[in-house]
Backbone as a printed PyTorch tensor [residue, N CA C, xyz], in Angstrom:
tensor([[[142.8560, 112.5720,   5.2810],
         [142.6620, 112.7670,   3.8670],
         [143.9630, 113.1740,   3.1930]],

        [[145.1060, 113.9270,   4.3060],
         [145.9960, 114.4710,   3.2400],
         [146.7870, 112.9880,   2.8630]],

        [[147.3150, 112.2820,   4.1410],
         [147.8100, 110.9630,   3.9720],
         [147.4060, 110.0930,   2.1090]],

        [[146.3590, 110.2670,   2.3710],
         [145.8560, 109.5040,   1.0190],
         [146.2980, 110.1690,  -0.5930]],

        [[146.0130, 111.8690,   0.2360],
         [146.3800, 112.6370,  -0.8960],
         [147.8300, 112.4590,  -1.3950]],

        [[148.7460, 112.0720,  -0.4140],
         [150.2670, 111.8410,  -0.2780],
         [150.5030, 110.9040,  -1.0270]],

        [[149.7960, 109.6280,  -0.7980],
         [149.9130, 108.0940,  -1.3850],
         [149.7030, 107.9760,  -2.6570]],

        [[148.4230, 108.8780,  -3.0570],
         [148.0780, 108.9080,  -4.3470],
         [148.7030, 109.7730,  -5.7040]],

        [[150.2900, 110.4200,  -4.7560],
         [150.8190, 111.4180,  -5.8350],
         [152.0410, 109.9510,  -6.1650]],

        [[152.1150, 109.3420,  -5.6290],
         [153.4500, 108.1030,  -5.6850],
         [153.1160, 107.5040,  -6.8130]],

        [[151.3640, 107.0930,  -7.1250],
         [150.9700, 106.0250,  -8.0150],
         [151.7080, 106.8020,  -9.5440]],

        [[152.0980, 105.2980, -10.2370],
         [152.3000, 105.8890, -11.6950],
         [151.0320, 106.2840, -12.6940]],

        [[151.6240, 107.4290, -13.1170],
         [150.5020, 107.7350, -14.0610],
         [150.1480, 106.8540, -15.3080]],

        [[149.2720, 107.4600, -16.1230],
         [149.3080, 106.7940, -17.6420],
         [150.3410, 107.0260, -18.4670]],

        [[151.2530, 108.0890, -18.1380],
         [152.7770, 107.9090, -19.0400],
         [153.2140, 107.2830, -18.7670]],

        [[153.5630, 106.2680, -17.3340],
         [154.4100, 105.6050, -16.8710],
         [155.6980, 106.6860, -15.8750]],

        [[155.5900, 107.8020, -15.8460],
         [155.6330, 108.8880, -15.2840],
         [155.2880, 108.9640, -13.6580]],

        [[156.4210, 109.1360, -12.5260],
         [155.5360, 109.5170, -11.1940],
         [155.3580, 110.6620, -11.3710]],

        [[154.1140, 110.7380, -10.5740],
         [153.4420, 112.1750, -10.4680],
         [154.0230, 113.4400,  -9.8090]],

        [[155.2940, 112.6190,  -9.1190],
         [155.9740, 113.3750,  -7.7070],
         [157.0510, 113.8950,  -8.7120]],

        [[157.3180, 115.7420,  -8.8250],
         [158.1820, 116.3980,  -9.7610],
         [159.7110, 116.6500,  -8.9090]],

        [[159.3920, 115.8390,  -7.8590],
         [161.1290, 116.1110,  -6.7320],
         [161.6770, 114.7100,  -7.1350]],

        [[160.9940, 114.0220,  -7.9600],
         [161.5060, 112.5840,  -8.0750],
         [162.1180, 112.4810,  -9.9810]],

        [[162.4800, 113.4030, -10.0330],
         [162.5710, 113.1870, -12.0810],
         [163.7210, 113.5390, -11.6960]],

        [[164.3140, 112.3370, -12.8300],
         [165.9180, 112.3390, -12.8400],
         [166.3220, 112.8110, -14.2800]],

        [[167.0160, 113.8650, -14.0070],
         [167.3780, 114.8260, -15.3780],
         [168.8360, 114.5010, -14.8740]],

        [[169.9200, 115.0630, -16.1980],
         [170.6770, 114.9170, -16.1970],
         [171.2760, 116.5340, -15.4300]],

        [[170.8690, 117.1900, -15.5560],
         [171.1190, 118.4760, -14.6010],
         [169.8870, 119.2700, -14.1360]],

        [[170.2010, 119.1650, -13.0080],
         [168.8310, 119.7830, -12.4530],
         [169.2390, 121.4070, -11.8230]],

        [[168.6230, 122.2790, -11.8360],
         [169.0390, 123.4430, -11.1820],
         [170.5290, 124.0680, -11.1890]],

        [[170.6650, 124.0340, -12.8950],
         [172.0840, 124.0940, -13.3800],
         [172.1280, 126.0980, -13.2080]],

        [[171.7600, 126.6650, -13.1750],
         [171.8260, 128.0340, -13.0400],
         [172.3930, 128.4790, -11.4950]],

        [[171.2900, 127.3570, -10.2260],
         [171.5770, 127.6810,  -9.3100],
         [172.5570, 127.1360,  -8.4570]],

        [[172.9710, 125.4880,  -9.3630],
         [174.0820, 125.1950,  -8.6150],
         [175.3060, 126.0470,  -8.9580]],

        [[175.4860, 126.5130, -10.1250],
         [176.7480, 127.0730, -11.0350],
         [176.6820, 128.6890, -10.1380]],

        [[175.9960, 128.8720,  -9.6640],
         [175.8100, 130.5980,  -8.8740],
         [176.2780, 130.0410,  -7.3730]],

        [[176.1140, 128.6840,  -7.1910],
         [176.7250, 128.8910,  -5.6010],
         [177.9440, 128.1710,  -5.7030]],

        [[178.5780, 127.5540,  -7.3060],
         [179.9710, 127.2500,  -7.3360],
         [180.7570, 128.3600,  -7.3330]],

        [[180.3130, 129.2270,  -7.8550],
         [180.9890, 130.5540,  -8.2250],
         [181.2210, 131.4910,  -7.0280]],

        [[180.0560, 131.1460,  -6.3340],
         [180.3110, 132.1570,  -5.1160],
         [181.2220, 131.8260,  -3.7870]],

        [[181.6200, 130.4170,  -4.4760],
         [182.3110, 129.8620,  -3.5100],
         [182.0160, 128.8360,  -2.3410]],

        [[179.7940, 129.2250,  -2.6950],
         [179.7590, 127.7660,  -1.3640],
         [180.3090, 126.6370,  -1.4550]],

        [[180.0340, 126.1720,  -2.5580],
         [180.5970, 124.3640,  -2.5880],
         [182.0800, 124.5340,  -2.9700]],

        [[182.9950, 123.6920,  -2.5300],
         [184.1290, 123.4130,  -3.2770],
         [184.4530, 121.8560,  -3.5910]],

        [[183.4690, 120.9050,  -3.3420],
         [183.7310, 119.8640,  -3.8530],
         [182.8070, 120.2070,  -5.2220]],

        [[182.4020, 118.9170,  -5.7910],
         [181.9420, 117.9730,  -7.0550],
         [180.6880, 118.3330,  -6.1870]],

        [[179.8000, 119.0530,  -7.2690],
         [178.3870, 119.4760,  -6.7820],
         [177.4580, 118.4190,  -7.4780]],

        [[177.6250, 117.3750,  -8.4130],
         [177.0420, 116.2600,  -9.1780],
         [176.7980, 115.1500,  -8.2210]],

        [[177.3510, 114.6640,  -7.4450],
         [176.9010, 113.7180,  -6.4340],
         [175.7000, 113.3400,  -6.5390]],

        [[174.8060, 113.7250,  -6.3440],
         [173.3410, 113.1020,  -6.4170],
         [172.9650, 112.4800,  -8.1320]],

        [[173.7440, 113.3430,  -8.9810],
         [173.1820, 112.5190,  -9.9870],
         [174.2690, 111.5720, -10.4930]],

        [[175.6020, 111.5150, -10.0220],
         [176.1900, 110.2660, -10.3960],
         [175.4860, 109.4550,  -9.6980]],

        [[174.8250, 109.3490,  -8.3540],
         [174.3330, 108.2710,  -7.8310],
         [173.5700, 107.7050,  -8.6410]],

        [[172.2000, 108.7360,  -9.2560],
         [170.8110, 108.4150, -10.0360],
         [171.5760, 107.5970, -10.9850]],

        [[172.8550, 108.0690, -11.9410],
         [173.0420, 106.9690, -12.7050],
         [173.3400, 105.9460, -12.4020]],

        [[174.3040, 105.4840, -11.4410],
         [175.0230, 104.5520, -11.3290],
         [173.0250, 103.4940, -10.9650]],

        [[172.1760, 104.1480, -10.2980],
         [171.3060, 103.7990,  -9.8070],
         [170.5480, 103.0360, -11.0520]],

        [[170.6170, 103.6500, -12.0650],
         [169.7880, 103.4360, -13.3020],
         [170.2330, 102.2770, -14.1370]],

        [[171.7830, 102.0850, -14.0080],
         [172.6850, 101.1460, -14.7290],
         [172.5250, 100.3580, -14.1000]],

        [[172.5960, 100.2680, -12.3760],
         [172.2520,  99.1280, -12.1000],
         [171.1780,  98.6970, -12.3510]],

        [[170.2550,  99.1260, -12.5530],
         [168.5480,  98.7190, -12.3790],
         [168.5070,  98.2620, -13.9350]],

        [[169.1130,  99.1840, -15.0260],
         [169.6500,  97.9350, -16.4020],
         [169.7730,  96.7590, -15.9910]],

        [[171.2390,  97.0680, -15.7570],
         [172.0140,  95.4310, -15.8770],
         [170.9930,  94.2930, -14.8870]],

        [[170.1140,  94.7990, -14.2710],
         [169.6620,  93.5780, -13.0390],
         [168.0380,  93.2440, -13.8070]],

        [[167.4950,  94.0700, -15.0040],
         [166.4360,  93.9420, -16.0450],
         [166.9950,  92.8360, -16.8750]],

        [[168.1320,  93.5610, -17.5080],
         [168.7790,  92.1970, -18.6140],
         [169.4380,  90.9800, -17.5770]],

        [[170.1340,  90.8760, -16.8210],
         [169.8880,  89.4390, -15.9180],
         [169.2710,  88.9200, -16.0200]],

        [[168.1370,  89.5670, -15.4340],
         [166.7740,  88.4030, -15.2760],
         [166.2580,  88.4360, -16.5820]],

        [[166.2590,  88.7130, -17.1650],
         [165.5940,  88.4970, -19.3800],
         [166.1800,  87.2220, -19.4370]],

        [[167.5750,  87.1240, -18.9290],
         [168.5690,  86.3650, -19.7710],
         [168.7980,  85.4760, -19.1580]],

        [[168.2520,  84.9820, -17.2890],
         [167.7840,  83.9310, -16.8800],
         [166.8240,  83.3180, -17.0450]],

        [[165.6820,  83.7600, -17.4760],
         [164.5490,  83.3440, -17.6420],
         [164.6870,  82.9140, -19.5700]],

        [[164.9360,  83.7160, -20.1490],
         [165.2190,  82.8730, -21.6570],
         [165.9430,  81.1080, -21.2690]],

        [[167.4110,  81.3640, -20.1160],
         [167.9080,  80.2600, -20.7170],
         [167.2530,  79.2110, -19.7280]],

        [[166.1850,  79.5860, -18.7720],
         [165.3670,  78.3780, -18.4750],
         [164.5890,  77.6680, -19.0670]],

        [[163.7180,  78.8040, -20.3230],
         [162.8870,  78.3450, -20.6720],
         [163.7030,  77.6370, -21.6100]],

        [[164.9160,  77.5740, -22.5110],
         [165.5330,  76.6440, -23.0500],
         [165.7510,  75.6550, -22.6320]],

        [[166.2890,  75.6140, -21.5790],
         [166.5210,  74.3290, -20.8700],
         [165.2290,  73.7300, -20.4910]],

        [[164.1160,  74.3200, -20.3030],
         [163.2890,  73.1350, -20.3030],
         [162.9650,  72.7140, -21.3340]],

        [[162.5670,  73.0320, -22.2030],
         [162.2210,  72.7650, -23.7750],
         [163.2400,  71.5700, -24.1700]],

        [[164.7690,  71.9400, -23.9030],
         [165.7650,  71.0590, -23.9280],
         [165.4040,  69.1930, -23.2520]],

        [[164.8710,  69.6910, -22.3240],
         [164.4910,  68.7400, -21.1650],
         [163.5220,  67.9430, -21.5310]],

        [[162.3120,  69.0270, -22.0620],
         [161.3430,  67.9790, -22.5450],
         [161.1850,  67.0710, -23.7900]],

        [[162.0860,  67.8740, -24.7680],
         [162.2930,  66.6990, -25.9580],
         [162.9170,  65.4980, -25.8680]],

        [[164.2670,  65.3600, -24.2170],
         [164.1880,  63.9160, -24.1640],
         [163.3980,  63.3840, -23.8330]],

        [[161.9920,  63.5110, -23.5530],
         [160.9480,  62.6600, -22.8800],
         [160.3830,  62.5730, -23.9620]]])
């Protein structure tokens, strides 16, 4: 039963929203507690890593939405094109 219970937090809701709150991509997440362990010295790299990924993740998932818009428009031109010589 939990299995199912698991499966059924993945489905999108009626916002279009997942239900799963470890999965929301904010632009800073846990800005109090990362900035308390920059300070204290744990990290010394670039503590953003995960969310330059989410973007770069998001831009791609743009640009590969408008691709396909903009293959599928110029097919359907070209057939239309196609069929008025007949």
């Amino acid at each position: 039963m939990s299995f199912l219970r698991y499966l059924l937090r993945f489905l999108p809701t009626q916002t279009r929203r997942r239900s799963d709150r470890r999965l929301k991509t904010t632009r800073s997440q846990h800005a109090q507690f990362a900035s308390f362990l920059e300070d204290s010295g744990f990290r010394r790299h670039h503590a953003d890593h995960y969310e330059h990924a989410m973007k770069r993740r998001r831009v791609v998932k743009n640009f590969l939405k408008l691709a396909t818009s903009v293959g599928a428009i110029w097919v359907v031109i070209e057939s239309a094109k196609a069929l008025t010589l007949f």
